[in-house]
C-alpha positions in Angstrom: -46.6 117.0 -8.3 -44.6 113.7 -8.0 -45.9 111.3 -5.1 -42.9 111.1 -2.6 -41.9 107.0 -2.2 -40.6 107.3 1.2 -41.2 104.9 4.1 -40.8 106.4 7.5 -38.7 104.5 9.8 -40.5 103.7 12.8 -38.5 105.9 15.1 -39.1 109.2 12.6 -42.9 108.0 12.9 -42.3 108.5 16.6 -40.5 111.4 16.8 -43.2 113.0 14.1 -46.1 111.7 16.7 -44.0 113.2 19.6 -43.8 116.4 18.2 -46.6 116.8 17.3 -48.3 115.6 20.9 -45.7 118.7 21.9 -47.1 121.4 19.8 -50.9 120.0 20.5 -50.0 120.6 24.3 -48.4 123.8 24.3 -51.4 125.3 22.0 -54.0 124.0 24.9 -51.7 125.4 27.6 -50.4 128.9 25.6 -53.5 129.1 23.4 -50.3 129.7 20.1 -52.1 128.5 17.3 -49.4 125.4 15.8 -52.2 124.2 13.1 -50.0 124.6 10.2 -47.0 122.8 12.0 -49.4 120.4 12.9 -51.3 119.4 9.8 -48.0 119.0 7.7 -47.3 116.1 10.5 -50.8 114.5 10.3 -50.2 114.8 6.5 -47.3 113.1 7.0 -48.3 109.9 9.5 -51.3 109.5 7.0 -49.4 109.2 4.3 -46.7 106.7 5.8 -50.1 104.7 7.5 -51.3 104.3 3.8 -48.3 103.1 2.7 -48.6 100.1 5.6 -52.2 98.8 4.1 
C-alpha cells in the first residue's frame, strides 16, 4: 500500500477535528457507537501531525 503525500490544509484539519468532536458528542449523549467513523479521522490528524515534525 502506497503512503498517501497529502498535506491537510489547515481548515480540512479543522473541519476533520470538528467532526469528529461531533460524532464523540453525540455517542456520549445517544450512546451510537461512531468508533469506526472516528478512528479513520484520528488516523487522519496523526498522520497530517507527522507530517508537521
Amino acid at each position: 500500500m502506497e503512503k498517501i503525500n497529502k498535506v491537510m490544509t489547515n481548515t480540512e484539519y479543522q473541519e476533520l477535528l470538528n467532526e469528529f468532536k461531533k460524532l464523540e458528542m453525540e455517542e456520549e449523549i445517544t450512546g451510537k457507537d461512531n468508533s469506526v467513523r472516528m478512528n479513520e479521522i484520528k488516523e487522519l490528524l496523526e498522520i497530517d501531525e507527522e507530517e508537521d515534525d
